[in-house]
N, C-alpha and C positions, 0 to 999 in steps of 0.2 A: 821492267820498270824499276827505277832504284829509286827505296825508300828511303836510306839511310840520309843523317842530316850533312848538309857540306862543312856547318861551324855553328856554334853554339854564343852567344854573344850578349854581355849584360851593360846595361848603358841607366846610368842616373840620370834625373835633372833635379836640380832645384835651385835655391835663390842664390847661392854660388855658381852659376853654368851648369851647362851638358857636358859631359864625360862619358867618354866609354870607357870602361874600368876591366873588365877581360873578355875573351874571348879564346874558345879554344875549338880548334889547333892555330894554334897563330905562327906557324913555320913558314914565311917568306918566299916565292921563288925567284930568281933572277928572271930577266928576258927572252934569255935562249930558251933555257929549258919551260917558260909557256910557250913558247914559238910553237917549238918541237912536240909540245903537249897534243896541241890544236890545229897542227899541219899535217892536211890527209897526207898518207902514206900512200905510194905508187904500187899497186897490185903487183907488179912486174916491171923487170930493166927496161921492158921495150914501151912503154906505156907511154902516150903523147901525153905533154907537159901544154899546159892553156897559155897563151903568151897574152890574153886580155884583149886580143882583137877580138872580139866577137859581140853581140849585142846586149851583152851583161858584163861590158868592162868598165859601165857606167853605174852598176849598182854598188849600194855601200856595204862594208866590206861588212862583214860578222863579227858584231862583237860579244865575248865569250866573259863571264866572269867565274869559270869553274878550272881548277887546274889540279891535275889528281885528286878530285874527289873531294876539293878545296875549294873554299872563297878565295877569291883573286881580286886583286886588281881595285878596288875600295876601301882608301884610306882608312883610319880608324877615325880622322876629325871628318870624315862624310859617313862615316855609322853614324856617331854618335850626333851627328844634326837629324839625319834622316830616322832615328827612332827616339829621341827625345821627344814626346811627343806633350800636346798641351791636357790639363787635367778633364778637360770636356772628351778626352778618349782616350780616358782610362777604364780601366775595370768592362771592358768591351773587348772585342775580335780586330783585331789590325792586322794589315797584310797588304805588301807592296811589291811589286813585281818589276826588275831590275835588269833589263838584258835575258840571260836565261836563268837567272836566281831569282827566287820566292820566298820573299822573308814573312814569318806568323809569328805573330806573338799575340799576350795577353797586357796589356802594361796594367800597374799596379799603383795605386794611389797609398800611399804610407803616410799615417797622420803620426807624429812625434809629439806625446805630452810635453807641455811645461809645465807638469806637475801644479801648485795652487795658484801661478799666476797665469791665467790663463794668454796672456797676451805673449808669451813666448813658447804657443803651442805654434809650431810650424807642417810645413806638408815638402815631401818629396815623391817623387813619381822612378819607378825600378821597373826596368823591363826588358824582359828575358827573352829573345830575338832566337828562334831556327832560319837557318836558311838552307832551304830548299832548291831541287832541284825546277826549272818553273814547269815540266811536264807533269809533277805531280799530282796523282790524282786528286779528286775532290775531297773521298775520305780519309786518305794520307794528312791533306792540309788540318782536316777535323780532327786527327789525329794530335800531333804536334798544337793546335792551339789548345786541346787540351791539357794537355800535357805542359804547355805554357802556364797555363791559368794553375794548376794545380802544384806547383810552385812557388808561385804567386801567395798563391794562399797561405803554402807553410813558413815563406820569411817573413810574412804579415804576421802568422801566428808568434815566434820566434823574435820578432822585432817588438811585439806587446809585452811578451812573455820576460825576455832578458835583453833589447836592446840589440840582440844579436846582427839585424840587416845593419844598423847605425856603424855600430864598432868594426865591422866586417869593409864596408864604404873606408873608413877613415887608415885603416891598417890597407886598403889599397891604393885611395891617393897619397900616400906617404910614399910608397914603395913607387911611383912613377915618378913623385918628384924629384925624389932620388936617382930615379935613373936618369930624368932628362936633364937633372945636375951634373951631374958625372958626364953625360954627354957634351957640352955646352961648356964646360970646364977643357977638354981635350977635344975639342973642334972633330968630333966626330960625327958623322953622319947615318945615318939607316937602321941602326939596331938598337938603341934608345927605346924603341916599345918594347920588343923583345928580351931584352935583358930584365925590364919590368914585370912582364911575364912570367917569366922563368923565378922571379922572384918571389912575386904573387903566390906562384903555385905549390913553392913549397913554404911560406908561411900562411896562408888563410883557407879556411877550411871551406870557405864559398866555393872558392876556386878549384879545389880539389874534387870538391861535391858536380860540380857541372863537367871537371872531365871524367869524374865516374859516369854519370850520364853519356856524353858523348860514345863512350866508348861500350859501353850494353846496349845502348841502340844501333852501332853499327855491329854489334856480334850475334848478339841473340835479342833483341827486338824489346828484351825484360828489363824491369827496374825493379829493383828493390834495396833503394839505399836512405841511408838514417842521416839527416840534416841538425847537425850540433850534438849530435847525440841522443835528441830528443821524438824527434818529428819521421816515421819511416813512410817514406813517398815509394810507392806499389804500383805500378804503371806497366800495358802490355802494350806494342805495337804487333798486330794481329801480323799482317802485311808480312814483317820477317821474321813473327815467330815462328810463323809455319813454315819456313824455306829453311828453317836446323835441321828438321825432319824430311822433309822433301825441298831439293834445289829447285827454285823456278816457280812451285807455287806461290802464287800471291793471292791469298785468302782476302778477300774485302768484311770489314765489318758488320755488311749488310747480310753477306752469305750466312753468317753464324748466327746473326740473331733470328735469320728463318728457318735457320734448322732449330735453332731452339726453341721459337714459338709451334714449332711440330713435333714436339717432344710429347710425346707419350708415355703411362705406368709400363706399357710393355717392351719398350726400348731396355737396351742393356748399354756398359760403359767399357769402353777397353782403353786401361792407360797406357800413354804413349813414354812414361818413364820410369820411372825406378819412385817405387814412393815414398822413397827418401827425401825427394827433392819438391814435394811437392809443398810442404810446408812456408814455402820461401812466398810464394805466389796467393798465400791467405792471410788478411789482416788477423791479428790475435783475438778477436770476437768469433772469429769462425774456427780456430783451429780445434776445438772440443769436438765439434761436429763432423769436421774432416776426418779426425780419428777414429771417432765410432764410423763412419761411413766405411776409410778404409779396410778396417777391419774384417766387415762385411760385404768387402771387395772382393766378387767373383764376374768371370766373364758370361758364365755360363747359367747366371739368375737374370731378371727384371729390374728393374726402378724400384718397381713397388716391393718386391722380394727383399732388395737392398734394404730398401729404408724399412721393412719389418722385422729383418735381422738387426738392425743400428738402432731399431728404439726411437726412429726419428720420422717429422711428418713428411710426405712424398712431394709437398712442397719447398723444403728445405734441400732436402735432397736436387731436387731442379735446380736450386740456386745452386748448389755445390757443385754439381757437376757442369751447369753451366759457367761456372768460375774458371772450372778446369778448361771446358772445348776454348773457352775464350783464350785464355796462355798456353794453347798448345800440348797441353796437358795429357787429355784425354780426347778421344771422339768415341761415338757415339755411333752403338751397333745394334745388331737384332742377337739375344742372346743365342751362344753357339752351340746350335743343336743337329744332328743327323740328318733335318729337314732343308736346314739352311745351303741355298744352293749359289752357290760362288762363280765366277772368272774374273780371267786375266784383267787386273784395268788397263783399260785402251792408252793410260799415259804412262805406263810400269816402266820403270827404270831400269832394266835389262839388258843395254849395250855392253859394249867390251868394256869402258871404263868405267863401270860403275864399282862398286865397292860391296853393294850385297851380295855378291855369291862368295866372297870371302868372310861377310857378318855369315851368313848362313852356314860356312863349314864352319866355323868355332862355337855356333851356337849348338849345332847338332852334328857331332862328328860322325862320320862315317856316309852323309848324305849330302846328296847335287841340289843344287837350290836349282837349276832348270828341269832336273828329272822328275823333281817335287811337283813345281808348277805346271807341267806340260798337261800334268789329268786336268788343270783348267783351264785348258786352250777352247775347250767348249763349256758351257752351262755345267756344272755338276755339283749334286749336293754330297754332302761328306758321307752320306748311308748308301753310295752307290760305291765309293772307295774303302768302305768294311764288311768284313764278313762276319757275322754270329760267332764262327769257328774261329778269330783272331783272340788272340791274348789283348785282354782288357790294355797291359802296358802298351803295345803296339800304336789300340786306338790312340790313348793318352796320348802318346807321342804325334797322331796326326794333328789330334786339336794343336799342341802348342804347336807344330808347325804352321796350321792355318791361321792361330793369332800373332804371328810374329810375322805373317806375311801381311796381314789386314794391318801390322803397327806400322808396317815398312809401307803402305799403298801400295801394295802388288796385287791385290783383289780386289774386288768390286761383290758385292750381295747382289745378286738380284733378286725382286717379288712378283709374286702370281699376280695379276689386277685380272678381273673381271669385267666384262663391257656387256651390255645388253644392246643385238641388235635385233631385232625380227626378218626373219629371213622366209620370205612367200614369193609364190613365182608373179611371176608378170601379169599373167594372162586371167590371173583372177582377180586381180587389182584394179577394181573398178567402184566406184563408188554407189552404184548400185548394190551392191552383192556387201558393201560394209555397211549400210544402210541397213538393209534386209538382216543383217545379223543383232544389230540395235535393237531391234524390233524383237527378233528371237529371246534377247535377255532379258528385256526389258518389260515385255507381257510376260513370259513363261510360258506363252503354249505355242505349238506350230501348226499352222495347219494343216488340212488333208491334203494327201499325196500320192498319186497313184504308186500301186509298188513298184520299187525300181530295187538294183542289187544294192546303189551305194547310196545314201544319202547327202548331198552338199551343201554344206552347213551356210556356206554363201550364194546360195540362189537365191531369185528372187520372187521372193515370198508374200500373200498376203499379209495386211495386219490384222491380228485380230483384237478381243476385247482385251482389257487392260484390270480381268480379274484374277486372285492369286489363284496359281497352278492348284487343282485340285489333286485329290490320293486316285492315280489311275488305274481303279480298281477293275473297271468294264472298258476301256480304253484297250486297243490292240498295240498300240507304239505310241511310246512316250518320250518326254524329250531328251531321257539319258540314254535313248536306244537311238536317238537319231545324230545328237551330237556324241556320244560315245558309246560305239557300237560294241566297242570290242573291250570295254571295260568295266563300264555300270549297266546292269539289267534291273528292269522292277519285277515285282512278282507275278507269276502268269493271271491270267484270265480265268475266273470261276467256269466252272463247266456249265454246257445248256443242259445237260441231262440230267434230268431229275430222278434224286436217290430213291430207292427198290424198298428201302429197309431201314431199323432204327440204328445199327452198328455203322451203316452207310451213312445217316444224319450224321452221326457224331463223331463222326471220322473226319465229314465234311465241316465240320463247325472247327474241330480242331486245325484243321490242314490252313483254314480262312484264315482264324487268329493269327497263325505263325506267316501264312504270305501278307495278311497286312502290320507286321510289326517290322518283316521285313521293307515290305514298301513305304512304311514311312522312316525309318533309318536310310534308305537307299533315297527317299527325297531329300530327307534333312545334310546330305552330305549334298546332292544337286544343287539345293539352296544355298548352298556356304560356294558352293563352286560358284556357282549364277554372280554373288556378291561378291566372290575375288575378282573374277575376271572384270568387273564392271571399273574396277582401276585403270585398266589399259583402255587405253582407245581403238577402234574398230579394227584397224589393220593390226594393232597386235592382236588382238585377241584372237583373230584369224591364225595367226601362226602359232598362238602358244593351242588354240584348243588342237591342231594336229600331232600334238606332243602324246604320246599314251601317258609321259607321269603327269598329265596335265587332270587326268582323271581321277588322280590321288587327292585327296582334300588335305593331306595333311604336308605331302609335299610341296602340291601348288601354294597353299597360307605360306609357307616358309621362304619359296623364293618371292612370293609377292610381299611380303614383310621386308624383306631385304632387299628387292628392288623401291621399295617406299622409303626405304630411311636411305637413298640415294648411293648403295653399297654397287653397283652396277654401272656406275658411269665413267671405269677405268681410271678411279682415283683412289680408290683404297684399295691396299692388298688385303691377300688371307690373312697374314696374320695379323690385322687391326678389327678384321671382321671377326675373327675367333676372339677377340679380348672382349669387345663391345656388345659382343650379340651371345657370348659362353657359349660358345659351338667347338666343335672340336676336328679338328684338318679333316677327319676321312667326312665330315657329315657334309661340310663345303664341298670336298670334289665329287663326292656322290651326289651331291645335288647339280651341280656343273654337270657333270656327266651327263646325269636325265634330261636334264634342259640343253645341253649341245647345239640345240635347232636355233636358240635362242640367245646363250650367253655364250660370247668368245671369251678365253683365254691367253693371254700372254706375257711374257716376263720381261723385266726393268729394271733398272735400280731407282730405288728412293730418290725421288728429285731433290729433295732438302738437306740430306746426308751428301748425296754427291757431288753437292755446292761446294763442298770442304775440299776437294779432291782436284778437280778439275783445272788443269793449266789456262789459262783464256790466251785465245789468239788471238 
């Protein structure tokens, strides 16, 4: 998709006529060479040639108004009728579509004092015309009429200020009438504009000002240029500022601002330049802040780390760095730790012509940018590629090679996500038997049952009364021996035989105290399970209660806490669940691990990070 504009074009009106007054690049071409522009080329000598007999020698032919990357083929007195426009649309979005050219603009309504008398206050209308490609996209055209309007605005400022749009108008209709004098005198014909042009451009600084424009939009996507000396117009076209860095990507400016509204304190920043250069790309109200930010510029902290070393609030900081992702600047990583597990990205720039494995030998002499890469032709995180026993320098040396590969897009992060599914067989998946378990939690007691070896927590069971579980102190099985046999016991059963003696009494009164403090600690932990589990619905709770850590009170609260705050439904990774929840990586996989039966595991990349990356087909 080419973003670049074909011609940049300024056209007045007021109670003197319409004018188009410049336009750049206004280089001319003959006939031939459009001919030759727009005339497909024969794949091969042997190729048949259409001679127009066939059932499309009746359609109209294509007409083209683009010729190397240029406006074609419309006059400069059919510009300047076709955006002179009336003041009822002005200071609005205009946009006309011409064959395959796409013109946007902003037009500008310019009131001129007459100082105390007010009846020689007059109005003129200025409007600053792209013309586009007409395939362009939607936000390309958002683009450019911005970029219209904001223009707009600083010769209004500048025309208030000093006259500036006025005097600038009059130093270029002189300059045409001149030329088409000079033409008109010596009966020549066709270059009359052009000579005007050329003359324009090296007296008025209008005109110089919009081929500086033209010419940063088709190279590097960036503005940052000063209008009279006064006014500096700061402007990014996303689309190609990312294709300096990567060819072919075409970043939309919707991808960026959802990576940015997913911006987290625990996200980290990796700049993609030299931060010398970053300065150009922030209005001078922000530059104090970019400095202390830089400063405490590391790949290998947080946001939040950043902006506690900078002295600055972790909302400022988001704007800054979202300043950055926005021109290219910077993107926006998970900071770079021995955990962080990398590959290849699937759009790596890796063929024979590409140019990074020769950046890669100058940046690290003595190493193969493919021998580098190849450990991440699978998943790997950087603490499988060091040993304890390496010289700290070595490590160092991996990191900056894995951020020079994350600057260039040759890697991809991926993250852990977590999914909750419950996993029970078939054959006990009946709605009777999850009925029957309802009833189990939700009285607290179970009924009698003749002895069997196993108990099934999903048979189907009377109900009985709906009063709280009492201390099963004369009770033979309880209902932590029935739903967890092999994990929670209460305390045994008093004996029937009666004590001989006084040492025997008080042996027995001691023995009771200690089995019923145990049996109610061994309830009160039942109780807390009873009340966890009552979050899931029947068919989970089926599959979590044959879990053994399910029998843990202090486990099971943990995974039910973080299946409640929605951390299980394979949209947040670990590491957003270690920021939000203060948990720490091994407490997460030891928890995964126990629940296995229950939570899958699998690895991705950031859906919003990788928006930034991605070629679209």
């Amino acid at each position: 998709m080419e973003v670049t504009p074909l011609s940049i074009i300024l056209v007045k009106s007021d109670s003197k006529g319409d004018r188009l007054l410049f336009r750049y690049p206004f280089n001319v071409f003959n006939g031939t060479q459009f001919q030759t522009s727009v005339a497909p080329a024969r794949k091969t000598p042997y190729s048949i040639v259409h001679n127009g007999d066939d059932v499309l020698q009746n359609a109209p032919p294509i007409v083209s108004n683009i010729c190397f990357d240029q406006l074609y083929g419309i006059s400069d007195d059919v510009l300047a009728t076709l955006f002179a426009v009336k003041s009822e649309l002005c200071n609005q979005k205009f946009e006309l579509k011409v064959n395959d050219v796409r013109f946007v603009s902003h037009p500008t309504l310019v009131k001129v004092d007459g100082g105390e008398d007010q009846k020689n206050t007059s109005y003129f209308r200025i409007n600053i015309v792209f013309a586009l490609h007409a395939q362009a996209s939607y936000s390309i055209v958002k683009c450019y009429y911005e970029l219209s309007k904001r223009i707009g605005v600083a010769l209004l400022y500048e025309e208030r200020r000093v006259a500036y749009l006025s005097n600038e108008m009059k130093q270029m209709v002189a300059c045409m009438d001149e030329a088409t004098a000079a033409v008109q005198e010596h009966d020549q014909t066709g270059s009359g504009n052009n000579n005007a042009f050329d003359t324009i451009l090296k007296d008025c600084t209008l005109a110089q000002f919009i081929k500086t424009i033209y010419h940063d939009l088709c190279t590097t996507g960036l503005l940052n240029v000063t209008l009279n000396d006064s006014v500096t117009l700061s402007f990014c076209l996303p689309q190609k500022a990312y294709q300096f860095h990567k060819k072919g990507v075409v970043v939309e400016p919707e991808a960026i601002d959802r990576c940015l509204h997913a911006l987290k304190p625990y996200h980290g920043m990796l700049l993609l330049v030299d931060p010398s250069e970053l300065l150009d790309c922030v209005p001078p109200s922000g530059a104090r802040m970019l400095l202390q930010l830089i400063e405490a510029y590391n790949p290998l902290k947080s946001l939040q780390n950043m902006a506690s070393d900078a002295d600055l609030l972790i909302e400022n900081v988001y704007q800054l760095v979202g300043h950055l992702v926005y021109w290219a600047k910077a993107t926006i990583i998970y900071p770079l730790c021995e955990t962080n597990v990398y590959v290849i990205a699937p759009d790596a720039q890796l063929n024979i012509h590409s140019n990074l494995p020769d950046k890669f030998a100058t940046k690290f002499p003595g190493m193969s940018l493919f021998e580098v890469i190849s450990d991440f032709s699978l998943p790997t995180s950087i603490g499988h590629l060091t040993t304890p026993l390496q010289h700290p320098a070595r490590q160092g040396r991996l990191a900056q090679m894995v951020l020079w590969m994350l600057q260039n897009h040759l890697l991809m992060q991926l993250h852990t996500y977590v999914q909750f599914i419950a996993a029970y067989d078939d054959e006990e998946d009946s709605s009777g038997s999850c009925r029957s378990l309802d009833k189990i939690i939700q009285n607290g007691t179970a009924p009698e049952q003749p002895a069997q070896p196993k108990i099934n927590v999903c048979s189907s069971l009377p109900a009985t009364s709906s009063q709280p579980l009492a201390v099963p102190i004369n009770r033979k099985h309880s209902l932590s021996e029935e739903l967890f046999p092999d994990s929670l016991t209460l305390a045994s059963t008093t004996s029937n035989t009666r004590p001989s003696s006084a040492s025997h009494r008080s042996n027995r009164t001691t023995t009771s105290s200690t089995d019923n403090d145990e049996s109610i600690a061994s309830m009160e932990d039942e109780d807390k399970i009873k009340r966890l589990l009552s979050a899931f619905d029947e068919c989970d709770r089926r599959a979590i209660l044959k879990i053994p850590a399910a029998s843990n009170p202090d486990d099971l609260a943990l995974m039910v806490r973080l299946w409640q705050a929605g951390y299980f439904k394979g949209e947040h990774h670990l590491e957003e669940i270690m920021y939000f929840e203060n948990l720490r990586r091994s407490q997460l996989l030891q928890l995964v691990d126990k629940f296995r039966d229950v939570l899958t595991i699998y690895e991705t990349e950031d859906p919003a990070i990788a928006s930034l990356y991605t070629v679209p087909q």
